[in-house]
Backbone bond lengths (Angstrom), bond angles and torsions (degrees), N, CA, C in turn:
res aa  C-N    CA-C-N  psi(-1)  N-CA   C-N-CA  omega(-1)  CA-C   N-CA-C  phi
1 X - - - 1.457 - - 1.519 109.33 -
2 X 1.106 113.37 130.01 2.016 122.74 168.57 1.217 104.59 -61.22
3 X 1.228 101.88 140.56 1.897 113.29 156.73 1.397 114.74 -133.35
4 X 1.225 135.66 130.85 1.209 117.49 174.54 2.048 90.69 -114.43
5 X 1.548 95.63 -175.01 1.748 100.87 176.43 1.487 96.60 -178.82
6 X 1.062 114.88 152.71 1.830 126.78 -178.23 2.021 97.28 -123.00
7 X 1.425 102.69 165.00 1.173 117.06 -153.52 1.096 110.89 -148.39
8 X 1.626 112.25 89.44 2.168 126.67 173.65 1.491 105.31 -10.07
9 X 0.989 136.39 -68.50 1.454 163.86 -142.07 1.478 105.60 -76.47
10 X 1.292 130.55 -34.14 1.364 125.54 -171.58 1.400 115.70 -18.16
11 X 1.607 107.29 159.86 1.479 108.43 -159.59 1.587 80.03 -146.72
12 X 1.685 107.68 136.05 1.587 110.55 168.60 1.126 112.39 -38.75
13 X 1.434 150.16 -164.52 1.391 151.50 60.22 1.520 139.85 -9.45
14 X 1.528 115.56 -177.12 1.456 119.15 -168.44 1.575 70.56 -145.80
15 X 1.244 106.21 116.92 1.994 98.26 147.76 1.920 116.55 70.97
16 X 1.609 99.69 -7.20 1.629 110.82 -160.80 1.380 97.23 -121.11
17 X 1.493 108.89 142.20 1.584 108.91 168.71 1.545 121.43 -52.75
18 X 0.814 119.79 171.33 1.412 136.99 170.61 1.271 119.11 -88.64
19 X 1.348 141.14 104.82 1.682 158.13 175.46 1.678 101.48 62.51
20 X 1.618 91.06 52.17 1.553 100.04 163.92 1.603 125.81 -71.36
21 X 1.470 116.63 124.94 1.735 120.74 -152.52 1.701 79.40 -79.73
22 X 1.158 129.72 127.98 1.342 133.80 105.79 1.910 146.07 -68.45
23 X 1.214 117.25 155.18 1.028 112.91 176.92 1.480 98.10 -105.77
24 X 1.636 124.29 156.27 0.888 142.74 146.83 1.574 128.03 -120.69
25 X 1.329 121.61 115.46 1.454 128.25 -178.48 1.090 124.35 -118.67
26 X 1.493 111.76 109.76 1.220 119.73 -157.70 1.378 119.78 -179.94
27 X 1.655 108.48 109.55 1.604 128.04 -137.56 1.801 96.62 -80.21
28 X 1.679 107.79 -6.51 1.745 89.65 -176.92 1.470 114.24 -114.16
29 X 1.202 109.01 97.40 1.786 125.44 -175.30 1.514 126.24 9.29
30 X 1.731 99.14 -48.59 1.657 108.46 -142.62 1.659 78.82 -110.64
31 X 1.487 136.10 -30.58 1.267 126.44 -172.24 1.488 92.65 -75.77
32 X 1.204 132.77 -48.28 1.408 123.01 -169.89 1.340 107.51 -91.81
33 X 1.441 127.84 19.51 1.586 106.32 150.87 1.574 110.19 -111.64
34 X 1.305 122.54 -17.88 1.556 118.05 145.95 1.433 119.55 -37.62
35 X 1.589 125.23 -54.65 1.675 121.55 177.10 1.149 113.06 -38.77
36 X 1.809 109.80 -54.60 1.535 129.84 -153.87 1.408 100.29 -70.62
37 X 1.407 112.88 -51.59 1.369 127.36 166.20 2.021 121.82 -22.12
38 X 1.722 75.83 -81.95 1.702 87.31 170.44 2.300 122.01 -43.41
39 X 1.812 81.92 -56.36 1.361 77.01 168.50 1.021 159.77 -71.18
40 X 1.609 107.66 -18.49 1.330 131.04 168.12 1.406 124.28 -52.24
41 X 1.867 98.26 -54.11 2.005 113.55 153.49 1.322 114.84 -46.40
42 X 1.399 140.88 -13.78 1.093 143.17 -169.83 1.535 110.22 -122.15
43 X 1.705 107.75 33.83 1.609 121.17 -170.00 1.795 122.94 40.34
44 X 0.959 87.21 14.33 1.650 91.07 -179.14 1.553 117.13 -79.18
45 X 1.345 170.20 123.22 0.999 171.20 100.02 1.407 126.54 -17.20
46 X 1.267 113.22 85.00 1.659 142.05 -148.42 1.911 93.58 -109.60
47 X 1.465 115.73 127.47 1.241 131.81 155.22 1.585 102.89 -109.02
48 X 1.289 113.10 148.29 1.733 136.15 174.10 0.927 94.06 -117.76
49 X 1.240 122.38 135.80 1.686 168.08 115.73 1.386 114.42 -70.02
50 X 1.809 106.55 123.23 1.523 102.51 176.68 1.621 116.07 -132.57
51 X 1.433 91.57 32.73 1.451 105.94 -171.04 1.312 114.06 -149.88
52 X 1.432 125.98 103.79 1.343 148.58 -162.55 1.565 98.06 -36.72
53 X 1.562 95.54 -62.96 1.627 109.38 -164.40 1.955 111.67 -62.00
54 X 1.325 96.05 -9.41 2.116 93.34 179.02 1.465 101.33 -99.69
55 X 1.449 139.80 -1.54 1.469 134.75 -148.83 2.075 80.40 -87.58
56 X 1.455 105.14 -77.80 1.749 81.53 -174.55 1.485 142.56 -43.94
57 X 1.599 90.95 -34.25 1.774 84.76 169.39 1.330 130.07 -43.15
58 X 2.110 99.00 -60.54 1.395 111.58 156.77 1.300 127.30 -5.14
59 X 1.760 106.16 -82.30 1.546 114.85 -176.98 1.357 100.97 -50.81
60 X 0.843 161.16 -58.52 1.352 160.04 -122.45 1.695 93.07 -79.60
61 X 1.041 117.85 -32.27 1.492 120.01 -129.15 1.977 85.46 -123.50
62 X 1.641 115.80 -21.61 1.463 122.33 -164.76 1.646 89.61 -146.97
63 X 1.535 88.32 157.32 1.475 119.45 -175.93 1.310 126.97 -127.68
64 X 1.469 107.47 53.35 1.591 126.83 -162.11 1.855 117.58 -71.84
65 X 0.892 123.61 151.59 1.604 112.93 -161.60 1.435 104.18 -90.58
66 X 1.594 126.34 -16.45 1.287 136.33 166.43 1.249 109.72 -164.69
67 X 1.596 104.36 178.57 1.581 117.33 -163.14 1.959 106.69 -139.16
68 X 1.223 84.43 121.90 1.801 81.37 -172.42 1.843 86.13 -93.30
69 X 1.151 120.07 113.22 1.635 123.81 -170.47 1.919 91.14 -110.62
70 X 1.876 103.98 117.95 1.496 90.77 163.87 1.554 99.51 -94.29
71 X 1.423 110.39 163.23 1.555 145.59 177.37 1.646 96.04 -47.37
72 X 1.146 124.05 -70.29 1.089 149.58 -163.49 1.579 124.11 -82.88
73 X 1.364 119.45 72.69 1.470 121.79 178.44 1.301 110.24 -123.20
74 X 1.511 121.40 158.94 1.211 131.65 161.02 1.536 106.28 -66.51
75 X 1.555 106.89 151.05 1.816 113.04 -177.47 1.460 101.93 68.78
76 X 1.233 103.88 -149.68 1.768 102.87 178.84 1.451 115.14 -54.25
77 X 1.477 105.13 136.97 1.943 100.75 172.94 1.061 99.39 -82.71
78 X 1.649 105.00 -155.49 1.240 134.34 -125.05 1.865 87.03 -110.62
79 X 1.591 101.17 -39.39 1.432 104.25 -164.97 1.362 106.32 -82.98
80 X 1.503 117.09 -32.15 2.015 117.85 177.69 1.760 97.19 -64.31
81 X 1.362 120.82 -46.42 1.266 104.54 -149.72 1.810 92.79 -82.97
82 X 0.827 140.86 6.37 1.085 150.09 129.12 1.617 133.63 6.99
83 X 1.739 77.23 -96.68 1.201 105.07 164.19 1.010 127.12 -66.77
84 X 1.582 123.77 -42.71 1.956 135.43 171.00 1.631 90.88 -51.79
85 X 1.075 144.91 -69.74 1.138 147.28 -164.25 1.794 108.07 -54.21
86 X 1.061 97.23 -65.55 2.052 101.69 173.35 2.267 101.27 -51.02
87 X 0.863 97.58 -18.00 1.387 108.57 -174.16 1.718 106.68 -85.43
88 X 1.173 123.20 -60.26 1.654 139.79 -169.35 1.847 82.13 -78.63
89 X 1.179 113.24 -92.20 1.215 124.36 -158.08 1.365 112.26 -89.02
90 X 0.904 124.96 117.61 1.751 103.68 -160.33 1.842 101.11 -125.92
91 X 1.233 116.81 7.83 1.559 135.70 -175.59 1.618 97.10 -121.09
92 X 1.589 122.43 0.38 1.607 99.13 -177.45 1.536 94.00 -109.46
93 X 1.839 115.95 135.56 1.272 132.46 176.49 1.587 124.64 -52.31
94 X 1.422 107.17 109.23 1.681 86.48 166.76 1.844 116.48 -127.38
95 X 1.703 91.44 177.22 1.452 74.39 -167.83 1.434 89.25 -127.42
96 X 1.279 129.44 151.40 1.453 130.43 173.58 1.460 117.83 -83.94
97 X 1.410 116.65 147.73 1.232 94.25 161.09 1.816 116.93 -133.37
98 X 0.837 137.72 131.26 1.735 151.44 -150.25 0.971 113.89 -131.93
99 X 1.575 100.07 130.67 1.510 108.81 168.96 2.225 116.27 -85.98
100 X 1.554 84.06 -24.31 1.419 108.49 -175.64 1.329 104.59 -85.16
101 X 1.632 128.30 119.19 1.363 132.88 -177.50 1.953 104.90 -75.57
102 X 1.663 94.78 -33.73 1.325 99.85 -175.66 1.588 114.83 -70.85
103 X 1.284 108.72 -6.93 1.698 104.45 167.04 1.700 131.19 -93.14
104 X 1.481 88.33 11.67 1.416 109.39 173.01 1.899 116.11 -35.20
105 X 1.771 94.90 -73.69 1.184 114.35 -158.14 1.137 106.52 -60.54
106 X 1.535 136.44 -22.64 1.423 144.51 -148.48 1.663 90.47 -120.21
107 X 1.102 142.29 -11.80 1.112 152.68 -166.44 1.832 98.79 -92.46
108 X 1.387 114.05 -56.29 1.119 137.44 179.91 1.749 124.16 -68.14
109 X 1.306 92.61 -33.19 1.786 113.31 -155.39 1.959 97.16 -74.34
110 X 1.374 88.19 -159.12 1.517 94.09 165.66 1.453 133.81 -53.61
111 X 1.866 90.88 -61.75 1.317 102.71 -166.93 1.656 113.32 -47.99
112 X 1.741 116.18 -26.27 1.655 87.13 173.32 1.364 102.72 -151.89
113 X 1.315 107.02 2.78 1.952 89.35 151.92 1.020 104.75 76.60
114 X 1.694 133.99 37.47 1.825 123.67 170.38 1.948 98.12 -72.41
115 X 0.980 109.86 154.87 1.480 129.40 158.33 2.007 124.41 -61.44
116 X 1.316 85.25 -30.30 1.938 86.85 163.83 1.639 78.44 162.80
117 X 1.237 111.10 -172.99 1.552 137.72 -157.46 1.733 105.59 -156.93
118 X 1.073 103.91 140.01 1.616 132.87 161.73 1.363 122.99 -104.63
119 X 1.486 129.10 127.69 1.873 114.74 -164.77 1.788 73.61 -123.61
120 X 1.676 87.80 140.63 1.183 92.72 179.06 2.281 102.66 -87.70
121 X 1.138 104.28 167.70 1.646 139.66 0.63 1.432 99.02 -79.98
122 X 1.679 116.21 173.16 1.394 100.91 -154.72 1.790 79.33 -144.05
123 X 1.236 134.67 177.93 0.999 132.09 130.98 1.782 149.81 -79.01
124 X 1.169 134.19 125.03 1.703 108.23 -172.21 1.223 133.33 -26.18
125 X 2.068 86.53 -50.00 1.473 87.37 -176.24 1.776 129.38 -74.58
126 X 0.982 106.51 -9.48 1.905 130.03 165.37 1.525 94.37 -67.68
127 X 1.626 138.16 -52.68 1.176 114.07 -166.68 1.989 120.60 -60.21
128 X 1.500 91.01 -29.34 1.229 123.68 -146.34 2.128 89.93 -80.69
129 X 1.230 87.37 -56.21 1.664 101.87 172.48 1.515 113.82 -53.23
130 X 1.275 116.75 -52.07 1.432 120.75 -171.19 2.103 100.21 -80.89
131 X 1.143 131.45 -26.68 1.222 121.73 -173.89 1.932 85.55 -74.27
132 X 1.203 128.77 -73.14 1.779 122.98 -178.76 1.078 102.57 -37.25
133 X 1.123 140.93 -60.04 1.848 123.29 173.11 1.318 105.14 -44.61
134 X 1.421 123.09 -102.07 1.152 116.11 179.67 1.712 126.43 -6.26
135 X 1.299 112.02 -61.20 1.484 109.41 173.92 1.183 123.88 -73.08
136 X 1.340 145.91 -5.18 0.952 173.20 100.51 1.378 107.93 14.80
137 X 1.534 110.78 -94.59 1.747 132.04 156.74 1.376 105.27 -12.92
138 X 1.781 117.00 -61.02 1.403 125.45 -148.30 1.553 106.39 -73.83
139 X 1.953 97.45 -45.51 1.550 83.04 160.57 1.121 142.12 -81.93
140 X 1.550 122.67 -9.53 1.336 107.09 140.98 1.520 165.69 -4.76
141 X 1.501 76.48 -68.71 1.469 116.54 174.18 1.581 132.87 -84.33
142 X 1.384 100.39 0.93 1.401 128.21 -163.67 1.496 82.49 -104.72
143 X 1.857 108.18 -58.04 1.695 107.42 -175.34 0.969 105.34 -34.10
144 X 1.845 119.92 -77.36 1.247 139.22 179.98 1.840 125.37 -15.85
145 X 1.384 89.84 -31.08 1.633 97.42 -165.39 1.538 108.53 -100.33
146 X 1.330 110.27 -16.76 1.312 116.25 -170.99 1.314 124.68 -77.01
147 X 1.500 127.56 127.32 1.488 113.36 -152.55 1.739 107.42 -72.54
148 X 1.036 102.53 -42.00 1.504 117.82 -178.30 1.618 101.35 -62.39
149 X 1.269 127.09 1.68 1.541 105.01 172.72 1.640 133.32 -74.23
150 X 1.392 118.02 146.14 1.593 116.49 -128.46 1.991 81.52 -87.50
151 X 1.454 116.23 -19.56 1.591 115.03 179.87 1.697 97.05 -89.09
152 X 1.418 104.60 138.76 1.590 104.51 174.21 1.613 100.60 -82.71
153 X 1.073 124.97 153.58 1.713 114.97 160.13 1.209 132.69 -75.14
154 X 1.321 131.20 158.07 1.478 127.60 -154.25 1.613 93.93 -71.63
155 X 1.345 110.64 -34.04 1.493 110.92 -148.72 1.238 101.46 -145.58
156 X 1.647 132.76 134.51 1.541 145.00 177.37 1.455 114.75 -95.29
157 X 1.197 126.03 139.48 1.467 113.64 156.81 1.567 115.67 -95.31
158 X 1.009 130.89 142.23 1.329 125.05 152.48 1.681 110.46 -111.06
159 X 1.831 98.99 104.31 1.345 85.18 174.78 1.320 140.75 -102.46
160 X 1.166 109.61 31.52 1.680 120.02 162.31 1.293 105.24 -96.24
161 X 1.520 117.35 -32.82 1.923 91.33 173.89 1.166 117.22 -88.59
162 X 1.610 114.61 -7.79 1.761 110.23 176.71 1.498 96.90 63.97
163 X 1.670 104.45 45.57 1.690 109.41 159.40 1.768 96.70 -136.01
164 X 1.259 99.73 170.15 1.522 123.23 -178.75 1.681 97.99 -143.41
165 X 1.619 81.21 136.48 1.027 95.78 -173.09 1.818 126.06 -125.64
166 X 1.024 121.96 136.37 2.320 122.80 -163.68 1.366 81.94 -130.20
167 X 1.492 101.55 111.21 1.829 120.73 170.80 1.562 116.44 53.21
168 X 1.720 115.17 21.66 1.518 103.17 158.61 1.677 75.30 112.15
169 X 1.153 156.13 -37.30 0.961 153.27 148.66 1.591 158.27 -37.04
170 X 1.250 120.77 95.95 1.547 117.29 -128.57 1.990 88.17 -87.78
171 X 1.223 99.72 127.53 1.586 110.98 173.67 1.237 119.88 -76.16
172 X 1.743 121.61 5.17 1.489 103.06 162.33 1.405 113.43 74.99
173 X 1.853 119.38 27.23 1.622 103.55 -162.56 1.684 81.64 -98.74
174 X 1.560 90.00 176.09 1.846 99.33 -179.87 1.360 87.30 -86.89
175 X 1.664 93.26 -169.05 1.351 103.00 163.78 1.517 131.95 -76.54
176 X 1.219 117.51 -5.86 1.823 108.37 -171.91 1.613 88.57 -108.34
177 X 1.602 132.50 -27.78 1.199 121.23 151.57 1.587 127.96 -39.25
178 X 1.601 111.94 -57.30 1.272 103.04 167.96 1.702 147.70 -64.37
179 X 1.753 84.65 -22.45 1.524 110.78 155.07 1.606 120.24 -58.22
180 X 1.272 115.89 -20.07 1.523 111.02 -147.58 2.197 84.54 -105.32
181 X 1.742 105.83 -47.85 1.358 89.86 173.02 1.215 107.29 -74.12
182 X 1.080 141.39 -47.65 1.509 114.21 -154.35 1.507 106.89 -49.86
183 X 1.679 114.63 -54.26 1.784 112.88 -179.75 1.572 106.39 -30.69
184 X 1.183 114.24 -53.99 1.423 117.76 -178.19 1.430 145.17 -54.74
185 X 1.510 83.90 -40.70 1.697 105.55 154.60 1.016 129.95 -71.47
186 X 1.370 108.49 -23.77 1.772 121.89 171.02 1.953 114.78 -55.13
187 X 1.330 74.00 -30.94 2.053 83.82 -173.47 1.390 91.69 -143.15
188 X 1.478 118.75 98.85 1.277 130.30 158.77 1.637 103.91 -67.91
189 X 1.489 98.28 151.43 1.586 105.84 -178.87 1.641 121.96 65.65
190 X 1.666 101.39 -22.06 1.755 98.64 -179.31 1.539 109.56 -73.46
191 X 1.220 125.90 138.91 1.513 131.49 175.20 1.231 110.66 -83.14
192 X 1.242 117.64 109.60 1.957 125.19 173.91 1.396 89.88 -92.42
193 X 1.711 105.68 126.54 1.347 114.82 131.09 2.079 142.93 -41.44
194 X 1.251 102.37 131.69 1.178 72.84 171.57 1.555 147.09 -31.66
195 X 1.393 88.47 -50.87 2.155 96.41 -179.76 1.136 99.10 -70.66
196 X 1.436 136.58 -29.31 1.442 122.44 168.18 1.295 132.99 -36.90
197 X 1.517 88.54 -55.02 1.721 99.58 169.52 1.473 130.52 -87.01
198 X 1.020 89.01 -0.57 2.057 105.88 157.62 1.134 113.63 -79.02
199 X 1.394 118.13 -44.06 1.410 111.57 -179.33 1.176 105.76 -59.01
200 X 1.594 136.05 -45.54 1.685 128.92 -165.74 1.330 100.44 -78.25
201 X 1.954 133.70 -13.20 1.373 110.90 -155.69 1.689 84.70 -98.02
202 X 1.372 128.86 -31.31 1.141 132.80 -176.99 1.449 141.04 -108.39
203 X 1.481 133.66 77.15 1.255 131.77 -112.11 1.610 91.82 -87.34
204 X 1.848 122.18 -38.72 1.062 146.30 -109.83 1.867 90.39 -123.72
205 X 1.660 99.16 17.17 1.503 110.31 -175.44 1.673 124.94 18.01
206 X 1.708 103.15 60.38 1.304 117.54 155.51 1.351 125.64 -67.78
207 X 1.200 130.42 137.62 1.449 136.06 161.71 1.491 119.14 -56.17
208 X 1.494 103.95 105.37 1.833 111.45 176.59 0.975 109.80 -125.63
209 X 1.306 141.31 123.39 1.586 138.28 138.87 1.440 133.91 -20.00
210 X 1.667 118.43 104.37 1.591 103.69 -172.25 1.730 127.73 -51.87
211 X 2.082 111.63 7.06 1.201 80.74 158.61 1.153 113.10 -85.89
212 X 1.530 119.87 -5.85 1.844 101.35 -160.29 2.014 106.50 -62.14
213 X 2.011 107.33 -14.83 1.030 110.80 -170.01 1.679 111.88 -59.41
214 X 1.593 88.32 -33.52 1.691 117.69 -172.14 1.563 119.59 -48.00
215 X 1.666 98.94 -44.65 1.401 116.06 179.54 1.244 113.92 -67.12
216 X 1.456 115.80 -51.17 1.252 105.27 -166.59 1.518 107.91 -78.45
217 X 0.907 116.73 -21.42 1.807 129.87 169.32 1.769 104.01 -44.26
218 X 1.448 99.12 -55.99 1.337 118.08 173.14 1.607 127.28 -22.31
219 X 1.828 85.09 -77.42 1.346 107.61 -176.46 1.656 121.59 -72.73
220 X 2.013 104.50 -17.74 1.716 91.72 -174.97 1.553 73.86 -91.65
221 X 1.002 164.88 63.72 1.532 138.99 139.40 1.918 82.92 -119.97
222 X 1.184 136.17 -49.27 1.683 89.55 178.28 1.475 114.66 -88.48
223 X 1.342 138.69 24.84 1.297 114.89 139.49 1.603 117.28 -82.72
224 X 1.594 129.33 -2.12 1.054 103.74 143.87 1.128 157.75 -112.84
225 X 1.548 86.05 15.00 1.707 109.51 160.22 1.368 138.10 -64.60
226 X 1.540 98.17 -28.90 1.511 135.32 153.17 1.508 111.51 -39.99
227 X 1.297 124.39 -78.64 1.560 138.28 154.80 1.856 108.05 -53.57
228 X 0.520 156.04 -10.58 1.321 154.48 -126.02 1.412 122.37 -163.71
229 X 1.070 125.71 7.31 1.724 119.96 -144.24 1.551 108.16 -67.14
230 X 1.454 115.96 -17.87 1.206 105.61 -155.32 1.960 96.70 -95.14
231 X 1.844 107.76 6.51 1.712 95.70 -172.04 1.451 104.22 -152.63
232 X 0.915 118.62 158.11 1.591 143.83 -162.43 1.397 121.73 -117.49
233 X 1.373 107.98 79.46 1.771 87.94 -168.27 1.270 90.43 -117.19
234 X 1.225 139.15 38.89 1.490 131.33 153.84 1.680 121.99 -108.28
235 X 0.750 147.29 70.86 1.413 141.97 -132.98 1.259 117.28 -112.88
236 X 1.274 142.49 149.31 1.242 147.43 175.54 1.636 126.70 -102.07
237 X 1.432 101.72 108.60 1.478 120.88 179.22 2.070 99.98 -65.71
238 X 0.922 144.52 58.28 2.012 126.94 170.18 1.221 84.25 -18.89
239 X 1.617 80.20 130.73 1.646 137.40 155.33 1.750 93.01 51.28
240 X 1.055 141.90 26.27 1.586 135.90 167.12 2.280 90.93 -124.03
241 X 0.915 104.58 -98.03 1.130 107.48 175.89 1.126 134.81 -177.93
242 X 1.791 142.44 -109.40 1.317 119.90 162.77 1.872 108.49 -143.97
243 X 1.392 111.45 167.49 1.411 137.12 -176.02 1.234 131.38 -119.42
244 X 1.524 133.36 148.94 0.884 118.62 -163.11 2.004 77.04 -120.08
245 X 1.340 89.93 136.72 1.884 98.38 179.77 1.722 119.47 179.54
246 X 1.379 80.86 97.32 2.039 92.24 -163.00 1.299 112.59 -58.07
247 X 1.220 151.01 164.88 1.246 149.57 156.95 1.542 111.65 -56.05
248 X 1.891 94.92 160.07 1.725 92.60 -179.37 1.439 114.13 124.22
């Protein structure tokens, strides 16, 4: 069953819309009215879902700016609705939430494309922190996509020719190069792990060494330094991994 509720107290944002609807799904009462709780103080406008099988109807019916999805529901889980969701809506943010640390990587990876993850037990203020990141990124990336935006982007994809392009200019990347920005461009500012980005360069789960990730990391940042000299939008997170995030 949905609940939504609003909250006297609201508190602006940093960088975040104002009485942005989230969903929260999450089949155990008192953990998901703590989220709603936290977020609500944090002007957010949070509905709970505690039943796998009502979360798509929902969307259908609402236009929420993200989805805190736990792993673990009665009816559909955490990991199908996932995917149905990356499937229908494939631009709306979600965040996982896990009891299992080991479902991290697969949580993150290809196969289903969450926006970041929470392992429980978690704190409020971590939920609350990681949904403003997350939304954050998304609007970003929304800038990024928007034709009318007043900054051109450093860099184009064209993805039917499986070229990229710096000022009309095709950079010559291979294919697991062009594989490796586009993932990146997909989520400006998000930090992929190495194996993250193994998983998208290698579908057919071969055994590679995260330097081989290194190299090719290598080589598409000087072909676009080549085109590019004066900017850096591939960047390196130490010891986490790397981002795609243009200057500006």
């Amino acid at each position: 069953m949905s609940q939504s509720a609003s909250h006297p107290d609201a508190l602006p944002q940093d960088g975040v819309s104002q009485d942005a609807e989230l969903l929260i799904v999450e089949d155990e009462p008192k953990i998901a009215r703590l989220m709603a709780d936290y977020l609500q103080s944090n002007h957010f406008a949070p509905s709970i879902i505690s039943h796998g099988n009502e979360v798509i109807p929902w969307l259908t019916q609402h236009s929420p700016e993200l989805v805190l999805l736990d792993v673990m529901l009665p009816g559909k889980d955490g990991l199908t609705l996932c995917r149905e969701i990356r499937q229908q809506w494939p631009k709306l943010p979600i965040i996982m939430v896990t009891a299992k640390v080991e479902e991290v990587d697969r949580l993150l990876g290809l196969e289903l494309g969450a926006d970041d993850y929470i392992c429980k037990p978690f704190s409020p203020r971590e939920v609350v922190a990681r949904v403003k990141a997350v939304l954050r990124r998304s609007h970003a990336a929304a800038q990024v996509d928007a034709p009318d935006t007043a900054k051109k982007a450093p860099v184009t994809l064209d993805e039917e020719g499986w070229q990229a392009l710096a000022d009309g200019q095709d950079l010559g990347l291979t294919a697991v190069e062009f594989q490796l920005l586009r993932v990146m461009m997909q989520s400006p500012g998000r930090i992929f792990s190495r194996e993250q980005l193994m998983d998208h360069m290698y579908r057919d789960n071969r055994i590679v060494s995260e330097r081989t990730v290194d190299s090719h990391i290598k080589k598409l940042r000087k072909k676009i330094t080549e085109a590019l000299p004066d900017q850096e939008i591939i960047r390196s997170v130490y010891g986490v991994g790397y981002k795609y995030q243009p200057e500006g």
